[in-house]
C-alpha positions in Angstrom: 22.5 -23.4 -1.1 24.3 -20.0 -1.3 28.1 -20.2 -1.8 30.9 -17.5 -1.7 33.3 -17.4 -4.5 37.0 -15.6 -3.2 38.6 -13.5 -5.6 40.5 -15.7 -7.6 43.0 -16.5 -10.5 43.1 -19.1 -13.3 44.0 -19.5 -16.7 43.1 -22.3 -19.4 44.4 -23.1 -22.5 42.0 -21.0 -24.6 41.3 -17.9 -22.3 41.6 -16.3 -19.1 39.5 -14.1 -16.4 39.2 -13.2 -12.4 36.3 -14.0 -10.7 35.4 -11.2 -8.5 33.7 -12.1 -4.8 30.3 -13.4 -5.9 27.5 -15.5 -4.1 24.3 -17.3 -5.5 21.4 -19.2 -4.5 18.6 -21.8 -6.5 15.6 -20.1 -7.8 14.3 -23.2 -8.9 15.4 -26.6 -9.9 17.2 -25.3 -13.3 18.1 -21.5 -12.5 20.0 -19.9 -9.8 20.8 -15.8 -9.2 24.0 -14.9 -8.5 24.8 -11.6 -6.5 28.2 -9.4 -6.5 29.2 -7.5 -3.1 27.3 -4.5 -4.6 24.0 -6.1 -4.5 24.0 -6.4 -8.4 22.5 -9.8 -9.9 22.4 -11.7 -13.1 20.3 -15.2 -13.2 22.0 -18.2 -14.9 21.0 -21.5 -15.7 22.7 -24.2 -13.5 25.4 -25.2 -16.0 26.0 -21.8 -17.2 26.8 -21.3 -13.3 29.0 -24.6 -13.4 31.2 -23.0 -15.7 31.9 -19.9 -14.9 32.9 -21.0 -11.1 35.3 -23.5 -13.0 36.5 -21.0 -15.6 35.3 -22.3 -18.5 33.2 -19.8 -19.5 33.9 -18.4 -23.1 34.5 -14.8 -24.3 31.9 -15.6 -27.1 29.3 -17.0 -24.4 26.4 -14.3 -24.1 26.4 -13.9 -20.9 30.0 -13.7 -20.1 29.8 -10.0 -21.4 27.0 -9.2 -19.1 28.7 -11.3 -16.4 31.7 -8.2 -16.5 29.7 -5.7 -17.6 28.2 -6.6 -13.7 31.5 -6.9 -12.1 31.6 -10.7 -11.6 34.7 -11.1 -13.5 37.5 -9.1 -15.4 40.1 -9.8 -18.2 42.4 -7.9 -19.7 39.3 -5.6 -21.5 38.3 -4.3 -17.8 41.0 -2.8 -16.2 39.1 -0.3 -13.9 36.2 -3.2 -13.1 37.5 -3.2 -9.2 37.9 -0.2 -8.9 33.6 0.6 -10.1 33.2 -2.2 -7.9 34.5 -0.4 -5.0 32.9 2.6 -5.7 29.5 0.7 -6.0 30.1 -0.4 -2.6 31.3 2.6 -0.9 27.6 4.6 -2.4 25.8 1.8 -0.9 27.5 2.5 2.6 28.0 6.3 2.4 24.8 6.7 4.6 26.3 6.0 7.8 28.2 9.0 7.7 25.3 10.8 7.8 23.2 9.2 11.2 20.8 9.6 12.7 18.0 11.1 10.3 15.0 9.8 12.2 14.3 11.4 15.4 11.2 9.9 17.0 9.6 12.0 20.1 6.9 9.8 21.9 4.8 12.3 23.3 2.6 11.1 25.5 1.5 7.2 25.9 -2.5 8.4 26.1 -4.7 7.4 23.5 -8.4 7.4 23.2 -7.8 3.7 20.9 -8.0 0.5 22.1 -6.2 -1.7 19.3 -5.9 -5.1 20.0 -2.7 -5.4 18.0 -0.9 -2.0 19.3 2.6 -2.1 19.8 2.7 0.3 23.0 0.7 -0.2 26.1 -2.0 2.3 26.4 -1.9 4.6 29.5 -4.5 6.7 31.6 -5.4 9.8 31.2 -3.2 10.5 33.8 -1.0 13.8 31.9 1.8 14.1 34.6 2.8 10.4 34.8 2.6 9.6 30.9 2.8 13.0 28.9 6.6 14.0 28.3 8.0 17.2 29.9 9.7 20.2 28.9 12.7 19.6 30.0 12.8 16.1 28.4 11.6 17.5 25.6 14.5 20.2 25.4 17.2 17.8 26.4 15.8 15.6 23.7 15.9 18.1 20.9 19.8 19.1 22.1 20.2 15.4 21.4 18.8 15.4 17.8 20.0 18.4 16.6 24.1 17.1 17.1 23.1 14.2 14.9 25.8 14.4 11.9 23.3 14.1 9.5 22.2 17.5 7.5 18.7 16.7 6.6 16.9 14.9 9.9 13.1 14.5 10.4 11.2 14.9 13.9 8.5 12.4 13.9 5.8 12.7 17.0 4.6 10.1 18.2 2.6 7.8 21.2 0.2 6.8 22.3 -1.8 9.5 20.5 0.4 13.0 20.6 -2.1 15.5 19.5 -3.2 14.4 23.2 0.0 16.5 24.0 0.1 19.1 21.3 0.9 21.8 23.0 4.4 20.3 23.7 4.7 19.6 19.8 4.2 23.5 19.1 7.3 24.0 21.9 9.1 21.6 20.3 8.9 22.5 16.0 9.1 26.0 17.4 12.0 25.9 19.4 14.0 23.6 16.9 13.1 26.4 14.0 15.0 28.9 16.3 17.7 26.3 16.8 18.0 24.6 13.4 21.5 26.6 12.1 22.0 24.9 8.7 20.2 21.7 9.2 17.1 20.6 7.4 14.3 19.6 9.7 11.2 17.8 8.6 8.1 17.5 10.8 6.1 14.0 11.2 2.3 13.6 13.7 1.8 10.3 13.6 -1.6 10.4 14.8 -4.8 8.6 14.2 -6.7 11.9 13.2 -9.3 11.3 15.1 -8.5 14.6 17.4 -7.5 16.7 14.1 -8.6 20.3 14.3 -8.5 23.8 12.6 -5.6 24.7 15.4 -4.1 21.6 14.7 -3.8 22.4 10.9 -3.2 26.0 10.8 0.3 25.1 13.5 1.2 22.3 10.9 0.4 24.4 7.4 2.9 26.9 9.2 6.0 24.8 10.1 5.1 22.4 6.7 4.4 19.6 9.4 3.4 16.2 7.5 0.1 13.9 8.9 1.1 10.1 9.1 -2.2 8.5 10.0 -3.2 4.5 10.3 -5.8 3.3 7.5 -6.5 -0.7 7.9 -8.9 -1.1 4.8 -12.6 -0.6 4.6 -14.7 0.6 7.3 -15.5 -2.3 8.7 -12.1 -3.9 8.9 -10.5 -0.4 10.0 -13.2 -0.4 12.6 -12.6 -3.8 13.9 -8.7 -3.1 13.9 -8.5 0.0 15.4 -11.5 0.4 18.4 -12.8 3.1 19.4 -15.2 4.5 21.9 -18.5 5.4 19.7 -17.3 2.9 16.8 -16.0 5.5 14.5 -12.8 5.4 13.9 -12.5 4.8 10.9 -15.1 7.6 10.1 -12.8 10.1 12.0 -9.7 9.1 9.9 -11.6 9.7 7.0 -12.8 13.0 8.0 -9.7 13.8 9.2 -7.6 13.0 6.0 -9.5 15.1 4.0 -9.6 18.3 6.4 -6.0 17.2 6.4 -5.5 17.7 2.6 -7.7 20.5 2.4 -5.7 22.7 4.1 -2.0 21.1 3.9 -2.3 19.6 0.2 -3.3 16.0 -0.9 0.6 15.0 -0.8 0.8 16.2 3.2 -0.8 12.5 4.8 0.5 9.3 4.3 -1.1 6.8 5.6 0.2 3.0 6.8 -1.5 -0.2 7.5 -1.1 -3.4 9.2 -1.8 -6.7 8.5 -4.5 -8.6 10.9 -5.8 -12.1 11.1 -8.9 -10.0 9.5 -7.1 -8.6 6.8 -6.5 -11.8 5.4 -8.6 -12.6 2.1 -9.3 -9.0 1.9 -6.2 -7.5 0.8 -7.8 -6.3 -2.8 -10.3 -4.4 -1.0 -7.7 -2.9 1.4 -5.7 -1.6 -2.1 -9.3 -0.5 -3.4 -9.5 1.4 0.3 -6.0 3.4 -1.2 -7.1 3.7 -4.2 -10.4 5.4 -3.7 -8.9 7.5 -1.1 -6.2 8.6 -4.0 -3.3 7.4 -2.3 -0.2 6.7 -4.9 1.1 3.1 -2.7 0.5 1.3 -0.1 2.7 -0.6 2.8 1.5 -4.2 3.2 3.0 -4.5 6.1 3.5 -7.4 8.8 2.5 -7.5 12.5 5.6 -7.3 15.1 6.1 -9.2 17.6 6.2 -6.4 20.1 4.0 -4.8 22.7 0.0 -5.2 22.8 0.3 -7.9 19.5 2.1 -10.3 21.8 0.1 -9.8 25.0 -3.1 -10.1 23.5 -1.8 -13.3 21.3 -2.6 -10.9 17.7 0.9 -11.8 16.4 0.0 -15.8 16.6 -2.9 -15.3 14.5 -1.0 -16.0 11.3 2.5 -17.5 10.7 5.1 -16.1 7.8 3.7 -18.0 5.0 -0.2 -16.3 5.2 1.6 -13.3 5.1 3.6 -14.0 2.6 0.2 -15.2 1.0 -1.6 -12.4 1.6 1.6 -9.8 0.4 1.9 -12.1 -2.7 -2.0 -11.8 -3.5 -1.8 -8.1 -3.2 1.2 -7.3 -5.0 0.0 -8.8 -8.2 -3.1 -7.0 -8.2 -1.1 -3.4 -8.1 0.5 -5.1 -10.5 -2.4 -5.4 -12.8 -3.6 -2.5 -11.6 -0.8 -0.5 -13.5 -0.8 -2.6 -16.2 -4.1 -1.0 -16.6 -2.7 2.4 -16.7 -3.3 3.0 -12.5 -0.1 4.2 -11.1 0.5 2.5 -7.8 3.3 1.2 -6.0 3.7 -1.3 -3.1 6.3 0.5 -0.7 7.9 -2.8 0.4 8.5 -3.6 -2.6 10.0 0.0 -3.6 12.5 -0.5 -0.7 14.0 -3.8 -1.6 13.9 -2.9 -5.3 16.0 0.3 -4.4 18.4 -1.9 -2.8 18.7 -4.3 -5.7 18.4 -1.7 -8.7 20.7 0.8 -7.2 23.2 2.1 -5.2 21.1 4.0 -2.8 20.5 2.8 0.5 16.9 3.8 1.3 17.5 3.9 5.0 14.8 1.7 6.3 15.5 0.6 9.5 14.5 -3.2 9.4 16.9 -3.3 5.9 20.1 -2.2 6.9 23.2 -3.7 7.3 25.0 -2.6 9.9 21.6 -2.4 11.7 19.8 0.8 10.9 18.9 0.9 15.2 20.5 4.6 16.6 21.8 4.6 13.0 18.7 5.1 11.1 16.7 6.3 13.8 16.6 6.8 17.4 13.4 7.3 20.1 13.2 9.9 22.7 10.5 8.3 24.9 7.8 10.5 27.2 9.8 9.3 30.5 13.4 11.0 28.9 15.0 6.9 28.5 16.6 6.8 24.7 16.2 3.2 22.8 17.8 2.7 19.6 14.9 2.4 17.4 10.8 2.4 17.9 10.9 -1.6 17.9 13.3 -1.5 21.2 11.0 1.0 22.7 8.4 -1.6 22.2 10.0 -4.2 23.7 10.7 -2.0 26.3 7.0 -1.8 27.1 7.1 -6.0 27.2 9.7 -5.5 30.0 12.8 -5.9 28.1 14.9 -2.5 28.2 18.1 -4.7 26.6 18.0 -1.4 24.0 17.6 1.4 26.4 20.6 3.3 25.0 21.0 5.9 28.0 18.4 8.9 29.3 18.1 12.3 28.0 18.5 14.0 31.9 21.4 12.0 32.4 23.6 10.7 29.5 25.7 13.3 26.8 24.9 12.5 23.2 28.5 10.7 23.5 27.6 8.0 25.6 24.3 7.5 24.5 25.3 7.2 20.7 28.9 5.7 21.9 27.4 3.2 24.5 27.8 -0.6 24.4 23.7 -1.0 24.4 23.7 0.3 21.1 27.2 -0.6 19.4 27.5 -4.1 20.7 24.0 -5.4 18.7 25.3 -3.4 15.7 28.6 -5.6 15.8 27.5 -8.4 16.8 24.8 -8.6 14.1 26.2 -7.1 11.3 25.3 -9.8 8.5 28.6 -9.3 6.6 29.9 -11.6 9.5 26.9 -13.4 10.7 27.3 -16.9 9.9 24.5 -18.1 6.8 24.1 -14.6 6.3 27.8 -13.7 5.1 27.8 -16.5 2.4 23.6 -16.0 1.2 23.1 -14.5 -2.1 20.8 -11.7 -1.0 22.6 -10.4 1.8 23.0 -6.8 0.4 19.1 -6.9 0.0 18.5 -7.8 3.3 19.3 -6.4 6.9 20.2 -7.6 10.6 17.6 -6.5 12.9 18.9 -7.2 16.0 15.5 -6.0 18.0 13.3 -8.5 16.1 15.9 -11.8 16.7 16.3 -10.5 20.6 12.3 -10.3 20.8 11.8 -13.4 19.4 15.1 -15.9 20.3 17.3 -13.5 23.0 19.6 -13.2 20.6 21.2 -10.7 18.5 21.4 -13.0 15.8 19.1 -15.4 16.2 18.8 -18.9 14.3 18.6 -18.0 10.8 16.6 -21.2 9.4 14.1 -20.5 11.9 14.3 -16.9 11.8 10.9 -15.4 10.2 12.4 -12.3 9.4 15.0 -14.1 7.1 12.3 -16.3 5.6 9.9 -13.6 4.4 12.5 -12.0 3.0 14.4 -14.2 1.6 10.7 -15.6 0.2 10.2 -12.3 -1.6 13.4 -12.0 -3.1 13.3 -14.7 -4.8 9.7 -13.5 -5.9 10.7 -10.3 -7.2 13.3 -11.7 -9.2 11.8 -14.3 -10.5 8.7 -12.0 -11.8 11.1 -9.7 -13.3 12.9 -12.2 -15.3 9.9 -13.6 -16.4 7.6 -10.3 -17.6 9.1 -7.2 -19.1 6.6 -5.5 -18.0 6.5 -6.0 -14.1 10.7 -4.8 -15.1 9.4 -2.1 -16.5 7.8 -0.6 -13.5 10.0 -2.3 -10.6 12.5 -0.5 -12.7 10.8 3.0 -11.9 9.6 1.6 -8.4 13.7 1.2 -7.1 14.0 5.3 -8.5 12.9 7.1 -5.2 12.1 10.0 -6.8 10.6 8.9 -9.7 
């Protein structure tokens, strides 16, 4: 059971010192971690735990100099403790100063896929209805470029966007001519299936990055991710290397998601990376959004096979690179970022207040605006409780300034939400409010029961636990939490 310790006084006989706001939870039977408001954590055993709570921990004890050197307490040899403390904190925050860097444009909803598991309905080949305009697209971009943020990133998405490229090529150009002093990155998210020499030259131009989908070996791709002719994962293929032939090997990334078929088959999946010369991989979840409810793909495996199946894979990278193959598990990276640093990676689903219209917003083919790609998903299921305001009709003020999107990021901000405020790993984890409204109609949800919190909360303790135990799994979490390492 997590508990949070106030700041507090006391003095003994022998000694004195100030706890500073701390929380823990059990690892195990004998050992718990215990977390400070910055996210930093020290593990103790369960009496070493007793005593410092009751103040009688000793000066001479080894871990009562680690114990300040992490800000859990101070005595009269850490005078400016707090005041790191605060600092610490403020780092971790600073981010939201700086919203919205993502800026997701869907496109068009077409797609020549048929994946069970998709998150977005697929739409006709209707171009009028389900392709995005002009003048959504340029009301759109007006939007995005008065984010506060310096550096922002343009993702493209559907449905399948090269379907719509032309309106991509209006789009990176005009926001070139428009830019000022901001940064602007370029994102297709696309499934390279409909990659071509035009398609290349236009992205080599305007440095625009390929985001493709890669499910594991042919056969499982395949099966994942239909496709008239059965090829799809034959296209990808071909497609990632014309890709890095003309853009650079470092220009396509490439996510995958977890199926009831990928499970018992996620070394070969990290073999598929490998081969391909890939530096990581995102073993990634289903959501319970779109197409992977309708067609009952999310119910195919609860938390704990996932958890199975991320457990199983993360120790072979981890042998891998024990055997001199550098390769990193992105999840992992994130959460480790969190933990190891200061930095706040800025993924969405980890963020606290929620990253939604903070971390990233969506610009959807029809001109509506939903605070992140999950609410534009949920959308599709019927549920517009994130539509945050339309592009034709609302100012960037009271889109960004509406109750749609500040009243989740209040309501669930897990500094306040009850069993989140007091749990140990709170600064690891984030509030979500799209997933706990898919799944319960609530911003907050139930936490036992919540999945999110439980797969988290479940690899925590993992991660932890392994780098307590092996040096050398620290060792390389260690460069893992160093983004640009």
């Amino acid at each position: 059971m997590s508990k949070f310790q106030p700041i507090e006084f006391y003095k003994n006989k022998s000694h004195s010192y100030e706890l500073l706001p701390l929380r823990f939870e059990a690892l195990d039977d004998e050992n718990y971690v215990v977390t400070n408001m910055a996210g930093e954590y020290l593990t103790l055993p369960r009496d070493k735990l007793s005593k410092l709570v009751k103040h009688e921990l000793t000066a001479s004890d080894p871990d009562y100099v680690n114990l300040r050197a992490r800000h859990f307490l101070v005595d009269d040899k850490t005078s400016i403790a707090k005041d790191l403390l605060a600092i610490k904190l403020r780092t971790k925050y600073s981010n939201l100063s700086e919203f919205t860097g993502l800026h997701i444009f869907v496109i068009s909803l077409r797609c020549e896929h048929s994946c069970p598991y998709c998150q977005v309905s697929r739409a006709s080949d209707d171009k009028v209805a389900f392709d995005m305009s002009k003048e959504v697209a340029d009301k759109s971009l007006d939007l995005a470029l008065k984010a506060p943020a310096q550096n922002i990133k343009i993702e493209f998405q559907g449905g399948e966007p090269l379907l719509n490229f032309p309106l991509i090529q209006y789009i990176v150009e005009r926001a070139e001519s428009l830019r000022g002093s901001k940064n602007i990155g370029y994102v297709i998210a696309t499934n390279l299936a409909l990659i071509n020499d035009e398609v290349l030259q236009f992205c080599k131009k305007y440095k625009v990055q390929i985001s493709t989908s890669l499910d594991g070996p042919k056969d499982l791709h395949n099966h994942n991710r239909p496709r008239k002719g059965s090829n799809s994962y034959e296209k990808a293929i071909e497609g990632m290397a014309s890709a890095r032939e003309y853009l650079g090997k470092y220009s396509v990334s490439a996510l995958m998601t977890t199926t009831k078929a990928s499970l018992g088959r996620v070394k070969e999946i990290i073999d598929e990376y490998v081969n391909r010369e890939f530096g990581g991989i995102f073993l990634r979840p289903l959501s319970p959004y779109g197409f992977a409810l309708k067609t009952k793909t999310y119910a195919a495996y609860d938390a704990q096979k996932w958890h199975e199946f991320y457990v199983e894979g993360l120790e072979y990278i981890i042998e891998l690179n024990r055997q001199g193959k550098e390769f990193r598990e992105f999840y992992t990276a994130l959460i480790l970022s969190k933990m190891l640093t200061s930095t706040e990676p800025g993924y969405v689903d980890l963020m606290s207040p929620a990253g939604i219209g903070i971390g990233a917003v969506v610009y959807n083919y029809d001109g509506k605006v939903f605070a992140s790609d999950e609410s534009r998903m949920l959308a599709e299921m019927g549920e517009n409780k994130f539509e945050i305001g339309h592009v034709l009709k609302h100012s960037y003020e009271q889109i960004f300034l509406s109750d749609a999107l500040l009243d989740p990021i209040e309501e669930s901000f897990a500094y306040s939400v009850p069993m989140c405020n007091d749990c140990a790993f709170e600064s690891y984890c984030g509030a979500d409010p799209v997933f706990h409204y898919g799944i319960y109609k609530d911003y907050v949800g139930r936490k036992p029961d919540s999945e999110f919190c439980n797969r988290n909360m479940k690899i925590f303790k993992y991660l932890i636990k392994r780098m307590e135990e092996d040096p050398f799994v620290k060792k390389i979490f260690t460069e893992w939490a160093q983004p640009n390492a």
